[in-house]
N, C-alpha and C positions, 0 to 999 in steps of 0.2 A: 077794110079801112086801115092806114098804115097808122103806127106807136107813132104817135110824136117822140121827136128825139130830145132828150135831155142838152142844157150846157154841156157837159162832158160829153157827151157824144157827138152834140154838133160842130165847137170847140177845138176840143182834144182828146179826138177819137184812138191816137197812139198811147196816151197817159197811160204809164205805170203806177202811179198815186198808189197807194195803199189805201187810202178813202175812198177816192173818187176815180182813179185811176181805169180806164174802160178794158185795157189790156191786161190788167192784172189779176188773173184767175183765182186768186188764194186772197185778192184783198175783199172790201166791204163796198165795192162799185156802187158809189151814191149816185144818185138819178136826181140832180137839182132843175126846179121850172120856175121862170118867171109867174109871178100869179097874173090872172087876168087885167089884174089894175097898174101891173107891175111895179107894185110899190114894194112888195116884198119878193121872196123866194122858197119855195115851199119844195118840199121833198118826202115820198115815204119809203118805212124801208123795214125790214123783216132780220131780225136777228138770229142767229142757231146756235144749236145746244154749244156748240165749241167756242160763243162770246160770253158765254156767263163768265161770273166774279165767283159766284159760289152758287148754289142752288135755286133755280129760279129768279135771280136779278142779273141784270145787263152790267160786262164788264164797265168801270168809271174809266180805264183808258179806250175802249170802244166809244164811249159818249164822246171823251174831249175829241176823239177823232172825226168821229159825225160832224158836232159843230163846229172844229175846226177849216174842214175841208166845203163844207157846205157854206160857211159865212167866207171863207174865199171866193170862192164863185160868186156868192151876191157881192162881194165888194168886187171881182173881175168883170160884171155885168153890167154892176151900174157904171161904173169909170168907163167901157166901152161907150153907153148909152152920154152918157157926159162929156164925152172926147169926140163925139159923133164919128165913132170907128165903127169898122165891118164885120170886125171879133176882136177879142178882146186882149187888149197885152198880158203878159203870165204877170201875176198877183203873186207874193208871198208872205206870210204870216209873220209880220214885226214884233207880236204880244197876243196874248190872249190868256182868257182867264175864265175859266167855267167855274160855278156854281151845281153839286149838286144837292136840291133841294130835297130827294125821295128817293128813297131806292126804284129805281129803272125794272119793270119784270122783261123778261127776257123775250118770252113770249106774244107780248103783246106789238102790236103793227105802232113804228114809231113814226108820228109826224114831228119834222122839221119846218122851223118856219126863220127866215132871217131879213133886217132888213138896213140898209145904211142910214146910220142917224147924225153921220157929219164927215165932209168930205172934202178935201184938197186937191189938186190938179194931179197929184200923181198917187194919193192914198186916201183910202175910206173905212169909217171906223161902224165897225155892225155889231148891231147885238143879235141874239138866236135865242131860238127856245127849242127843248126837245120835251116833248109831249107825247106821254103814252098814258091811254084810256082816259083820256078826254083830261088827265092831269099833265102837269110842265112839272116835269122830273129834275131838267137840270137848264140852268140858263151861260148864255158865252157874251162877250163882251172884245172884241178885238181889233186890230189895227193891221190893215191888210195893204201892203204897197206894190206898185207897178217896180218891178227893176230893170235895169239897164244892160247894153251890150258888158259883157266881161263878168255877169253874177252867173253862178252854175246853174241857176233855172231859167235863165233867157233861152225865147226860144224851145223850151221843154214842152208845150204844144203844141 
């Protein structure tokens, strides 16, 4: 049976991303899926000894990068789905603001979850959660916009 392919892979299989980036060997390749009801966007992801902060907790600029990159995609997903496109135009990060609520253990298998909670023709604002052992460590709140020919990420998948 073949892997379903993530956003990022089906997407922008070329991405350099540092998050989500599928060609970049040294980044943290997030794996984002619409959920089955496609209301939200879900992801899990495993972190290694070289993202810790300090001994056994998960780097805080590794998290803001999970939910940054991850609640792009859900804001790239849904505006495709709203624009009744075929893929989605490149999304960039206008703002955003994490919350963390618990120290992150490093070890443990992180679910992401994101979903758009208010949305413009050409921008969508998502909130996320990251969630490790059945707790929400840190929460994102951001504004993610479609950009145009002449911005340096047109065109980047």
């Amino acid at each position: 049976m073949e892997e379903k392919k993530s956003l990022q892979e089906t997407y922008a299989p070329n991405s350099i991303c540092f998050g989500c980036g599928v060609k970049n060997e040294k980044g943290l390749r997030i794996r984002s899926f619409p959920s089955e009801t496609e209301d939200e966007v879900i992801a899990w992801w495993q972190a290694e000894p070289h993202h810790q902060a300090f001994p056994g907790m998960l780097s805080g600029g590794i998290i803001g990068t999970l939910l940054d990159c991850h609640s792009n995609w859900t804001a790239a997903y849904f505006l495709m789905k709203k624009r009744g496109r075929s893929k989605p135009e490149c999304t960039v990060t206008a703002k955003y603001a994490v919350t963390l609520l618990r120290p992150t253990p490093f070890d443990a298998k992180i679910h992401l979850r994101a979903r758009v909670i208010e949305s413009e023709e050409d921008r969508a604002t998502v909130e996320a959660e990251l969630i490790a052992n059945e707790k929400i460590c840190a929460t994102c709140r951001g504004l993610f916009v479609i950009v145009k020919e002449g911005h340096p990420a047109y065109h980047r998948w």
